[in-house]
C-alpha positions, -999 to 999 in steps of 0.1 A, spaced: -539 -114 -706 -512 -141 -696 -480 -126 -684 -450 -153 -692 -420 -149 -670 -385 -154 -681 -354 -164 -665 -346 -129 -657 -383 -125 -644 -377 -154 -617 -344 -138 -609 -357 -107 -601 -387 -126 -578 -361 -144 -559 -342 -113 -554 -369 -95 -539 -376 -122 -516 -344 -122 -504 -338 -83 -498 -375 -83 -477 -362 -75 -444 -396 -90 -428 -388 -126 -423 -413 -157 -418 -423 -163 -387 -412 -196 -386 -379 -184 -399 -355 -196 -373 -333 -162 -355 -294 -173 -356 -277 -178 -325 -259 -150 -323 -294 -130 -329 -309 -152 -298 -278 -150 -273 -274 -111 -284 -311 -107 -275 -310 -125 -242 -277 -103 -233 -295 -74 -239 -318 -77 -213 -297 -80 -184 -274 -47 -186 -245 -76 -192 -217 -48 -215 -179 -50 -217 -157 -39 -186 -131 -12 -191 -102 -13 -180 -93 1 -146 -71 32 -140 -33 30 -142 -12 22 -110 13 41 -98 44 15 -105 59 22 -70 24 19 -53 21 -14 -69 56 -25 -59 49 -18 -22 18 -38 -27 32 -66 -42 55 -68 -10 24 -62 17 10 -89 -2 34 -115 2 51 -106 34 39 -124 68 53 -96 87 13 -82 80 3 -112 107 7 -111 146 27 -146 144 47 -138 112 33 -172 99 7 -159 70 4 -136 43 -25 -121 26 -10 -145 -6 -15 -175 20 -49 -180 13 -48 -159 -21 -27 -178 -38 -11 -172 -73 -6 -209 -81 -47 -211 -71 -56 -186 -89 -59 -160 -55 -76 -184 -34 -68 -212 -16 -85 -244 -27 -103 -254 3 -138 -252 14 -128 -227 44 -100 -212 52 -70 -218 70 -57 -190 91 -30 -183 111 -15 -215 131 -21 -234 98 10 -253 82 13 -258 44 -2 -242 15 -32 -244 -2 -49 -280 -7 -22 -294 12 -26 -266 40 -37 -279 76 -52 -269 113 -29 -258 136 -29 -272 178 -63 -262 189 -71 -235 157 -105 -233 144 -113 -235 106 -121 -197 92 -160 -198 89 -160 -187 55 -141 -196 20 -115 -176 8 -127 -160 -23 -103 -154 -55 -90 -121 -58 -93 -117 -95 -110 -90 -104 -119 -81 -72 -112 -41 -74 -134 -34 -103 -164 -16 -97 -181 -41 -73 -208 -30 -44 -200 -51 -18 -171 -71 -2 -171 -103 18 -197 -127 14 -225 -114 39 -215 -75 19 -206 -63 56 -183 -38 34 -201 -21 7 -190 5 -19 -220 30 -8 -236 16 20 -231 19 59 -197 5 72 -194 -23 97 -201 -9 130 -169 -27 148 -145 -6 130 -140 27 124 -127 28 85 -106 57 72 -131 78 52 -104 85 26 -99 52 16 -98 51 -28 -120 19 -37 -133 -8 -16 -108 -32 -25 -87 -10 -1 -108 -9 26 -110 -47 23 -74 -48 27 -74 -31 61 -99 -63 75 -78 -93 77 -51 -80 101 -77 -78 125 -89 -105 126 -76 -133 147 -88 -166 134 -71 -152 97 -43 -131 105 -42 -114 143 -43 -146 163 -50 -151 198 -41 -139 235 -9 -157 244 7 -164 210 41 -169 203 50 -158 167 74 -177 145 106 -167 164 93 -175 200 85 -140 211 48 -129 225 19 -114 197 21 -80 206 -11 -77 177 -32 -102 195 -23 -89 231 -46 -55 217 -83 -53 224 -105 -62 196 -122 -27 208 -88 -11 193 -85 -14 155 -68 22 151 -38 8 174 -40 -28 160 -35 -11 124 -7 10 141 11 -18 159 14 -36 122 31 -4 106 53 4 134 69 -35 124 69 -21 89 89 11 101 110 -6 111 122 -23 82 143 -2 59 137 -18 26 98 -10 35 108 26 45 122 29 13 91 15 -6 66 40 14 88 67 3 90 57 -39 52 53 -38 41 85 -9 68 103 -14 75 102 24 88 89 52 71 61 65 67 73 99 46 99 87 19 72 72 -6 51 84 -18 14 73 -47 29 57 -16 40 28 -2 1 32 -38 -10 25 -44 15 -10 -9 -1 -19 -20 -34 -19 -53 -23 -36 -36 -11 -64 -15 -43 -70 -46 -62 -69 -58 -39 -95 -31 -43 -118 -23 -74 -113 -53 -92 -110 -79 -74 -134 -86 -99 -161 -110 -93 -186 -105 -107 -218 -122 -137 -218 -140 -154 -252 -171 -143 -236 -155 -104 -231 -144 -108 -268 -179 -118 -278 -198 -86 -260 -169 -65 -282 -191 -80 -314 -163 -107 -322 -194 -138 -330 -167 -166 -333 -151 -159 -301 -178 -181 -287 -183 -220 -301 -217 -235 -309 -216 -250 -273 -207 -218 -256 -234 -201 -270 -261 -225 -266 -249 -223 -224 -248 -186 -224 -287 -187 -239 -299 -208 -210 -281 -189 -189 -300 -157 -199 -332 -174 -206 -343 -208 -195 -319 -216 -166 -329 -181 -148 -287 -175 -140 -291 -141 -148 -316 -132 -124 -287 -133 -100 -260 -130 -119 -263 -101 -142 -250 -64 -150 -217 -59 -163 -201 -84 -137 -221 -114 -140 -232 -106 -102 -216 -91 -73 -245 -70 -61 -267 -87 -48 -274 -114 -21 -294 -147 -23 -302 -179 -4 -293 -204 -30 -298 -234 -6 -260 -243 -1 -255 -269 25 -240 -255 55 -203 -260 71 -178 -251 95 -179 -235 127 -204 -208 123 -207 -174 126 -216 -153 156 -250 -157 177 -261 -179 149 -230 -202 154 -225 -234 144 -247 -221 116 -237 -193 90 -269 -171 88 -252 -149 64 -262 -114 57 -294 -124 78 -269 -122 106 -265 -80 102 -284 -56 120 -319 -48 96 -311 -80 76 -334 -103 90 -353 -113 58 -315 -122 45 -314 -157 64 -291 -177 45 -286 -155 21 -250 -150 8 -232 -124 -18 -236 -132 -51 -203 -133 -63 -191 -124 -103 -184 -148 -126 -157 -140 -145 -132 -168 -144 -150 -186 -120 -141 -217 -140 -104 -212 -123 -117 -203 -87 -132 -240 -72 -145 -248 -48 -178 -227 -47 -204 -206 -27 -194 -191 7 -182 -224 24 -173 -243 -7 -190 -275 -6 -190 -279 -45 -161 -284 -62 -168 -284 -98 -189 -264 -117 -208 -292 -131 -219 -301 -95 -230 -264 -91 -250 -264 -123 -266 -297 -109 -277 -282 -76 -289 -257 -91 -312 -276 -114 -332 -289 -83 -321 -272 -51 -341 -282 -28 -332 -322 -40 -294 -314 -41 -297 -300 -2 -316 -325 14 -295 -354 -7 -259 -334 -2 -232 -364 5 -206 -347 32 -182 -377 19 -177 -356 -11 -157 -329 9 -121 -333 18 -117 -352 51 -110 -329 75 -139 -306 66 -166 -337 67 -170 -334 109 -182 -298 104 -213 -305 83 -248 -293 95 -268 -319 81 -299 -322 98 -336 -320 96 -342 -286 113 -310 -270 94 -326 -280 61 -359 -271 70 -346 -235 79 -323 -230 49 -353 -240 25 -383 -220 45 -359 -185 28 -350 -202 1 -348 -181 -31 -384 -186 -50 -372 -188 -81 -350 -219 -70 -381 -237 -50 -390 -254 -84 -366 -276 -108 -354 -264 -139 -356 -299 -154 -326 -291 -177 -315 -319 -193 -275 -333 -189 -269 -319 -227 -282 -286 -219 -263 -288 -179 -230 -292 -205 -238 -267 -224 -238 -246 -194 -208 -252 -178 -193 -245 -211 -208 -212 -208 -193 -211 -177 -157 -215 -191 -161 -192 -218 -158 -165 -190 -119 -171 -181 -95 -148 -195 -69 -171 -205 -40 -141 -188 -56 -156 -154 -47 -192 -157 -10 -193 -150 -2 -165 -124 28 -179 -109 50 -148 -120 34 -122 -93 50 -140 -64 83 -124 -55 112 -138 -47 116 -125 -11 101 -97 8 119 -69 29 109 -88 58 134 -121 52 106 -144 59 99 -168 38 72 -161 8 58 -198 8 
């Protein structure tokens, strides 16, 4: 018998094919369905929002944070090299610590100071659930302490406990034996042992006590005197300003893991594919922050003056007692608005994301061939560019990074536009958080 099919019968056969939920193989997935799938396997989720401030807490913080009075010369602030106009850092390859003159790009050496061996990294989002702080993770959410200081064991988050580190130190805050602060009178921070961070930490609150307006502050946010406080509270003050202040997560990229497809262009999610898949990013920078937990030698040129026995070089987290298979190896840092927060990697000798994505399409080739010329001038000197540095930095190298990834310069664009979809566009003018003075008198700039 010969069936005859109608209209209504060819209807009903292309209805049916289109309902089968078992597409052909060769039926190309979306690129939403990719880019979904490829997020999905790296634990990469939205990021809540952190707990409410205190308002007074935060307005002591935002004080602490721009008053010099924090430094043994009176001639930096913590927003000196985190600054609002730079998105909380400083713009340089390494920073410029106490001694310096100007601000940010424009910000030199003092007579006879020493760069700061590391970059200043942004602040922003720095508070949110992160493991470790600093880029060898000396300070870690869980993990043992640094053995040179004795930390507070109440301290709220690690972004506090952060905050208690820089007014120790004397190439970023403390300075040295002999200094005069701004006014002409002796250091009376840098004249204490480096042996003594409980009386260091003391000697900065009793200037702070004795400044009424701060009195007043310690009271509205502790609900006492602050005589009867230590800088452990100044420190979970200026945490909790970062944390409101500086938590920005809203970017396209945020809006896209919240199921919002066309918060992300065609462009943007071609790079963030790569990234997951083919470029291996995610192997490092994954989880819920994009990184921040986790160390890696990603064969970045070395600069500056080194740290500790390892000095001139920068051995990193290699450089910490049981770390020894670390060498070179640096935190990882989170991603989120990195597009905002040049230059890059812990001595910042890229300044551009698209020279990131480049080394990191043939590390070994970018290190050996890194041009020094392409830093600012007064960093150029402090380049370690020879033979046996290379060799070193590549014998630990990361093995995923020994081979090329052969991208091509379309899919190196697509990348960095990736990249860009991850700042929250609240993050890009943050000029209103500076105040207009602080209860010391000295100036805020």
């Amino acid at each position: 018998m010969r069936l005859s099919v109608g209209p209504l019968g060819v209807v009903a056969v292309v209805l049916a094919a289109a309902c089968d939920e078992t597409p052909p193989a060769s039926f190309p997935q979306s690129l939403d369905a990719q880019l979904r799938r490829a997020i999905g396997q790296w634990n990469v989720v939205p990021i809540g929002n952190p707990p409410l401030q205190d308002t007074a807490l935060i307005a002591l913080g935002r004080a602490l944070m721009f008053d010099k009075i924090l430094s043994g010369n009176r001639d930096i602030a913590c927003a000196t090299c985190h600054e609002p106009s730079l998105h909380m850092a400083d713009g340089l390859p390494l920073a410029i610590g106490t001694g310096g003159t100007g601000t940010g790009t424009a910000r030199v050496l003092g007579p006879g100071r020493v760069f700061v061996p590391r970059n200043a990294p942004s602040l922003l989002n720095s508070g949110i659930g992160l493991f470790y702080i600093f880029w060898d993770g000396r300070l870690s959410r869980f993990g043992p302490q640094p053995p040179e200081v004795n930390l507070p064991p109440d301290l709220p988050n690690v972004i506090a406990a952060q905050a208690m580190m820089p007014v120790l130190n004397r190439r970023e805050m403390r300075g040295e034996p002999g200094d005069r602060d701004v006014f002409g009178n002796p250091n009376e921070l840098a004249a204490i042992s480096d042996s003594q961070p409980e009386q260091i930490w003391e000697a900065v609150m009793q200037r702070l006590r004795a400044i009424p307006k701060y009195d007043t502050l310690f009271r509205a946010a502790f609900q006492t005197s602050a005589s009867n406080l230590t800088f452990k509270d100044a420190a979970t003050a200026i945490a909790a300003f970062e944390l409101d202040a500086l938590t920005k997560t809203n970017s396209p990229f945020d809006r896209y893991l919240r199921r919002q497809d066309d918060a992300l262009n065609v462009e943007e999610k071609q790079g963030g594919i790569l990234f997951f898949t083919q470029a291996r990013c995610a192997s490092c920078h994954n989880g819920p922050f994009l990184g921040g937990q986790s160390f890696s030698n990603s064969g970045v040129p070395q600069l500056g003056p080194g740290v500790g026995q390892g000095a001139p070089l920068d051995l990193g987290r290699g450089a910490l007692p049981n770390n020894q298979f670390y060498q070179f190896a640096f935190r990882v840092p989170p991603l989120r608005n990195v597009e905002l927060t040049a230059p890059y990697f812990h001595d910042g000798t890229f300044s551009t994301l698209e020279s990131v994505v480049a080394h990191y399409n043939d590390v070994p080739k970018s290190l050996r061939n890194f041009d020094p010329a392409t830093l600012p001038a007064a960093f150029q000197s402090s380049y370690h560019g020879g033979q046996a540095t290379i060799d070193s930095i590549l014998s630990t190298l990361e093995f995923q990074l020994r081979t090329p990834l052969q991208l091509t310069e379309t899919e190196q664009r697509e990348l960095v536009a990736f990249l860009k979809s991850l700042t929250d566009p609240a993050a890009r003018d943050l000029s209103g958080l500076a105040p207009a003075a602080v209860p010391s008198g000295l100036p805020v700039r």
